[in-house]
KENUTI-158232 format. One line per 10 residues: for each residue x negated, y, z of N, C-alpha, C. Coordinates in steps of 0.1 Angstrom, whole numbers. Layout:
<pts>
X/Y/Z/X/Y/Z/X/Y/Z; ...
</pts>
This chain:
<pts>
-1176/942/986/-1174/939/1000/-1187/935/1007; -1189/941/1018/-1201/935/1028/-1197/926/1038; -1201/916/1040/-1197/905/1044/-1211/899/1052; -1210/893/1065/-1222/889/1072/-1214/875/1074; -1225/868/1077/-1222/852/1076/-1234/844/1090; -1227/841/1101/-1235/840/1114/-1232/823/1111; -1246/817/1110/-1248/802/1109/-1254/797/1093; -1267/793/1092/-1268/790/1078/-1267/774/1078; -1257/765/1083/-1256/755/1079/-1252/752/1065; -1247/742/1064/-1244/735/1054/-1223/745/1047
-1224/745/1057/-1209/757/1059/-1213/773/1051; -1219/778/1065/-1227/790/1060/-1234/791/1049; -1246/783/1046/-1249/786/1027/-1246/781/1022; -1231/776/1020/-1223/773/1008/-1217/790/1009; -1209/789/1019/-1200/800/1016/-1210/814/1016; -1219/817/1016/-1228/829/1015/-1233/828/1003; -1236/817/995/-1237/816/981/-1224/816/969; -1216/813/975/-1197/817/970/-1200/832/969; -1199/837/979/-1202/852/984/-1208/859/973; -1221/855/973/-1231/865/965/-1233/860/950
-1225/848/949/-1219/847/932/-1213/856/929; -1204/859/938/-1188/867/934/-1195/882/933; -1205/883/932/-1210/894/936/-1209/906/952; -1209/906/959/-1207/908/974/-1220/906/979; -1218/918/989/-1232/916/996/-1232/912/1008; -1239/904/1011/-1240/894/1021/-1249/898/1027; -1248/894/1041/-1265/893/1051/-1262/878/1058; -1270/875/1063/-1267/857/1069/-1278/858/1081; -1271/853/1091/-1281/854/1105/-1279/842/1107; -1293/835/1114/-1295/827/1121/-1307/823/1129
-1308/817/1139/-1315/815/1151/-1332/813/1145; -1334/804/1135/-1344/800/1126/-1347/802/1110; -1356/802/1111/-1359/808/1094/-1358/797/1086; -1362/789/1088/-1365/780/1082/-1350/769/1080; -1334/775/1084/-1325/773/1078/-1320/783/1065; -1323/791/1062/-1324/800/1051/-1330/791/1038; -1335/779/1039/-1341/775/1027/-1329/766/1019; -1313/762/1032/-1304/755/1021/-1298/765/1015; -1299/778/1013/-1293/790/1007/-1294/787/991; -1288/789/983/-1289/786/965/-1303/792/965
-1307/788/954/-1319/794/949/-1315/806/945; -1304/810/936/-1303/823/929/-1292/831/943; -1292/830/955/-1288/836/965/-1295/854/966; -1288/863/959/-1292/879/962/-1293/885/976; -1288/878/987/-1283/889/1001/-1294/891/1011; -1291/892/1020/-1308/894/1030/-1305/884/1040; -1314/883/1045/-1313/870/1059/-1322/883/1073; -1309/876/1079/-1320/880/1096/-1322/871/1103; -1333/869/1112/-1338/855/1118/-1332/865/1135; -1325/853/1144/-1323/861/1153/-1308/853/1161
-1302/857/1172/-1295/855/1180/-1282/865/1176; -1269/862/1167/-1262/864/1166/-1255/880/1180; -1255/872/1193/-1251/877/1203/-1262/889/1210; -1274/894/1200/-1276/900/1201/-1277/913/1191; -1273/925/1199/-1266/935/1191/-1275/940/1185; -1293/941/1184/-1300/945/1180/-1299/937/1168; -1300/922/1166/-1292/919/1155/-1287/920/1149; -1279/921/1152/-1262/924/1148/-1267/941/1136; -1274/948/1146/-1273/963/1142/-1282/960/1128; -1291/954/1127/-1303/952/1119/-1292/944/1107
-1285/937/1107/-1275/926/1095/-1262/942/1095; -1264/951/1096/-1252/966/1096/-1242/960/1094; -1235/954/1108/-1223/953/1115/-1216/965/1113; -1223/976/1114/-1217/991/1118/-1208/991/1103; -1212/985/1093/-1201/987/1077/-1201/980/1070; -1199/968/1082/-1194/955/1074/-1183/956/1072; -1176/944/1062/-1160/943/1057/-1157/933/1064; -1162/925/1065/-1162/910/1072/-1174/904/1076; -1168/895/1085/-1175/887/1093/-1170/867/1092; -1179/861/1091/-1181/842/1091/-1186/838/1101
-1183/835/1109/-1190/829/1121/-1189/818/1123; -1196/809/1117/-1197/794/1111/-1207/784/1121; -1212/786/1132/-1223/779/1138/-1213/764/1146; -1228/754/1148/-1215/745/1152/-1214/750/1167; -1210/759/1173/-1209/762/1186/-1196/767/1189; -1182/765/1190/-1169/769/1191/-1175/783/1203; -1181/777/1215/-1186/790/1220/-1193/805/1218; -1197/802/1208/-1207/812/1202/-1202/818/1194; -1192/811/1183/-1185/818/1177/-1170/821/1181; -1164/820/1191/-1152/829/1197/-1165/842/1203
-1176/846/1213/-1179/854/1219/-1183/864/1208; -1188/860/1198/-1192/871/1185/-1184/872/1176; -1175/863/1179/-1163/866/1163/-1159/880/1178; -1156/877/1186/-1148/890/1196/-1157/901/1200; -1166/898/1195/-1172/907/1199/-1174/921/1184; -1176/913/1170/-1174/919/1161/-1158/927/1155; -1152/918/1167/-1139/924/1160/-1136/940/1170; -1135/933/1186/-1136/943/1196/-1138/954/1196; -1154/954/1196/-1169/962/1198/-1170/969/1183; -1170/963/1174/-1177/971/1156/-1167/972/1153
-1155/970/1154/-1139/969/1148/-1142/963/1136; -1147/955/1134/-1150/945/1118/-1139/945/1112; -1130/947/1102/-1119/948/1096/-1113/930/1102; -1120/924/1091/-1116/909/1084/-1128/893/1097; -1124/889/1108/-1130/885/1115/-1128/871/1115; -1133/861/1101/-1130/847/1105/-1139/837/1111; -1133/825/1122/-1145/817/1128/-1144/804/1125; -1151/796/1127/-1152/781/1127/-1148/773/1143; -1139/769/1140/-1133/760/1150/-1146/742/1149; -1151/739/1153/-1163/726/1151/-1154/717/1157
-1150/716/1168/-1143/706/1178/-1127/711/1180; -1122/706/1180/-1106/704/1178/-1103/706/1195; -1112/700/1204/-1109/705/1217/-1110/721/1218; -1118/729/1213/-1121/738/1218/-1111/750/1208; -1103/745/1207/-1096/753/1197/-1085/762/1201; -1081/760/1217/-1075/767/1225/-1089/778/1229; -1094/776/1230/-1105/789/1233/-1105/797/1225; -1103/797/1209/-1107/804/1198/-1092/811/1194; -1083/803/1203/-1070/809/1205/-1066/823/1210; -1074/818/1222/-1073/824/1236/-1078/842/1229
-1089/840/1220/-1097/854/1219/-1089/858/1207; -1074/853/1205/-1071/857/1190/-1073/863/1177; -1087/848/1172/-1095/848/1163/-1089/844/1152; -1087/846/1135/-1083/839/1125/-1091/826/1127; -1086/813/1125/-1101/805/1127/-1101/793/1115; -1107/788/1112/-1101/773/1103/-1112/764/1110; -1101/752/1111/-1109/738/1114/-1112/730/1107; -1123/727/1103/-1120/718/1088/-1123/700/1091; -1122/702/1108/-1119/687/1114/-1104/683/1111; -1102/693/1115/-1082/691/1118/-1077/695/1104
-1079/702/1093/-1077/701/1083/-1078/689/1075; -1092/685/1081/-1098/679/1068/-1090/660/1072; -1087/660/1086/-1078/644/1091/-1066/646/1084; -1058/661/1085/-1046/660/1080/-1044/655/1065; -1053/662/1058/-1055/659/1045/-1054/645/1042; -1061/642/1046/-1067/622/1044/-1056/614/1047; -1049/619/1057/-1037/611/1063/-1023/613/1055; -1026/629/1046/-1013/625/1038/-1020/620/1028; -1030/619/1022/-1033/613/1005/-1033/597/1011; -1032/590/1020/-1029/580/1022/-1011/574/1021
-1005/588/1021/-988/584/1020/-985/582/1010; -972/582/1005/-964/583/994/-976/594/985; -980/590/975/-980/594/962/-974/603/952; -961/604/962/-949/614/953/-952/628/959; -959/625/974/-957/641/977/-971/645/978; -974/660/972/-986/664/969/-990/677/982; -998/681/984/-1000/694/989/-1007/701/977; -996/719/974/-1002/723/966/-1008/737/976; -1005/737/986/-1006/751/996/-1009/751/1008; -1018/755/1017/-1015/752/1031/-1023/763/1038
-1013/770/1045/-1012/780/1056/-1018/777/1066; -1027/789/1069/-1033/791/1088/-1040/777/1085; -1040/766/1096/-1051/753/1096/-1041/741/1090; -1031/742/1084/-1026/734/1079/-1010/733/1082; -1010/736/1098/-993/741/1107/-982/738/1096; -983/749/1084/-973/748/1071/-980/751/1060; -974/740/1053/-979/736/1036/-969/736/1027; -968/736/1016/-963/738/1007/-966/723/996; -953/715/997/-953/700/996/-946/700/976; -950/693/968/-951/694/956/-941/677/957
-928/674/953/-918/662/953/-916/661/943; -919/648/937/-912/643/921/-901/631/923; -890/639/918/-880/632/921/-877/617/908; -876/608/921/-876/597/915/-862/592/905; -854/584/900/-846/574/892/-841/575/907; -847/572/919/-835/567/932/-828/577/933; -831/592/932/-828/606/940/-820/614/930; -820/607/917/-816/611/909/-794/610/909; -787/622/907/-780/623/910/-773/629/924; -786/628/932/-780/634/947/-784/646/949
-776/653/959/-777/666/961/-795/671/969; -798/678/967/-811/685/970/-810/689/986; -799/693/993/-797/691/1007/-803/679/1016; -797/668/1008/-804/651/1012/-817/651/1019; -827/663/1011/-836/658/1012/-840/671/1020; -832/683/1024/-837/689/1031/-838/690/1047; -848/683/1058/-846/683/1070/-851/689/1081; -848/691/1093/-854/695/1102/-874/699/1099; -876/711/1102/-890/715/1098/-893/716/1082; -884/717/1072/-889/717/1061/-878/731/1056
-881/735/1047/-874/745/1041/-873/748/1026; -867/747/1017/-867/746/1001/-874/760/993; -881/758/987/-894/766/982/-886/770/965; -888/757/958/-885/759/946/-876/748/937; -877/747/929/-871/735/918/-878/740/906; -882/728/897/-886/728/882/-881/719/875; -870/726/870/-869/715/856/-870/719/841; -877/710/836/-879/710/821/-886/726/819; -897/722/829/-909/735/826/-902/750/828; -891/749/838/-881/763/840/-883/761/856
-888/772/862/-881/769/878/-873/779/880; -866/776/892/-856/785/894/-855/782/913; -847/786/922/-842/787/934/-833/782/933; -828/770/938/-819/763/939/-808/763/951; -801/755/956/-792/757/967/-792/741/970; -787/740/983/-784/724/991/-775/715/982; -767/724/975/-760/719/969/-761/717/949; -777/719/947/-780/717/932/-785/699/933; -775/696/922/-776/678/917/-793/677/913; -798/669/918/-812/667/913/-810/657/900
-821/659/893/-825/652/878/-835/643/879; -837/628/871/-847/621/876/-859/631/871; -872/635/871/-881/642/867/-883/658/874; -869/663/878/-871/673/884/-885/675/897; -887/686/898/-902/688/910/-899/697/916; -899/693/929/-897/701/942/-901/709/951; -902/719/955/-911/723/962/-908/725/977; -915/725/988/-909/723/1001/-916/728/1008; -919/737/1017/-923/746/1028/-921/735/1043; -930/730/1047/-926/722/1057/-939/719/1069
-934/723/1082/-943/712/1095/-951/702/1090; -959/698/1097/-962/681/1097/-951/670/1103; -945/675/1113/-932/669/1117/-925/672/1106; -918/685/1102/-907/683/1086/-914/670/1080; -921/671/1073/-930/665/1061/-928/652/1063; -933/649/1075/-929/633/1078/-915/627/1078; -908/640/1082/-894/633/1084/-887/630/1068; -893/641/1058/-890/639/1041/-898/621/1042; -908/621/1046/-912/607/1034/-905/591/1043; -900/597/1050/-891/585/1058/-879/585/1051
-873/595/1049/-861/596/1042/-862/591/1026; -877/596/1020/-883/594/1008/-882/575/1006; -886/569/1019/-890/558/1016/-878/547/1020; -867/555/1031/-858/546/1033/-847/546/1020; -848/554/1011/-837/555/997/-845/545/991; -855/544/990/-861/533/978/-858/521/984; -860/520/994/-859/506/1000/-845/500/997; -836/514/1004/-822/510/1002/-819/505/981; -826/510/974/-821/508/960/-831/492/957; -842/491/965/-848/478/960/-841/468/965
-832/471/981/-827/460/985/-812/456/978; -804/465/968/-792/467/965/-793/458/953
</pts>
């Protein structure tokens, strides 16, 4: 796969060194040369020194047969006008951008860009590894919208129906027990040790560890 990578930050030559591990050929543009030096040492692809939003550029990094396109600069503006413009203009198959600021994320909307934020990812994250313990992210969709929540059922939950715990924004993925999964129903009896899996919002999700947390409470207070 040919793959161009616009921005050699810290973003850009990671993932342009991912790239040209995997073997893929890469080109990487950016404004200065002398960002090209956080690139791996053992980095194979070529570099262009240069202004992204210029097509002579562009032509010189062969946009014209590329597979994809990274548009990783910290500039939300720069990267909706050339993520759109590669997808538009070159018909680039595969066109993903960097969202930098969480404000500008309706812009990158607006040009109906694939995008990842790894602001708004990366808060979401932190904010669930600070909750319950019991529930894991093993999956997460688009910028995080819906994830795939990993539930170890406790001694409290044990005995109640699998419904209980299914609510508004969430939707039942899987069940595992005793190293067997299967698809279960609202109405399969949970086992203490059974693991859950759950398709859910950030609203779903929250609404599980309230319900997660008002059962224990209810068994610590009984």
């Amino acid at each position: 796969m040919k793959v161009i990578v616009v921005g050699c930050g810290r973003l850009g030559s990671d993932l342009a060194g991912r790239l040209s591990e995997c073997s893929h050929e890469v080109v990487v543009i950016d404004t200065t040369k002398d960002a090209f030096k956080t690139l791996p040492a053992d980095f194979r692809g070529r570099t262009v020194v240069g202004d992204a939003m210029d097509q002579d550029v562009l032509h010189r990094a062969g946009i014209e047969t590329a597979d994809a396109m990274a548009v990783v600069t910290t500039s939300d503006n720069l990267n909706a006008v050339v993520g759109k413009i590669a997808k538009s203009i070159y018909k680039v198959k595969n066109v993903v951008v960097r969202n930098y600021d969480p404000r500008s994320r309706a812009l990158l909307e607006t040009f109906d860009l694939q995008m990842v934020s790894s602001t708004i990812w990366g808060a979401q994250r932190l904010e669930e590894m600070l909750y319950h313990s019991e529930l894991t992210t093993v999956f997460s969709a688009g910028n995080g919208e819906v994830e795939v929540y990993e539930v170890g059922v406790s001694e409290e939950w044990a005995g109640r129906k699998l419904g209980e715990m299914l609510l508004p924004g969430s939707v039942l993925v899987s069940l595992t027990r005793a190293g067997k999964a299967s698809i279960p129903t609202a109405e399969t009896v949970l086992a203490h040790g059974d693991v859950v899996h759950l398709a859910a919002t950030l609203e779903g999700i929250q609404a599980v560890r309230k319900c997660l947390s008002r059962s224990g409470k209810a068994q610590e207070g009984a």
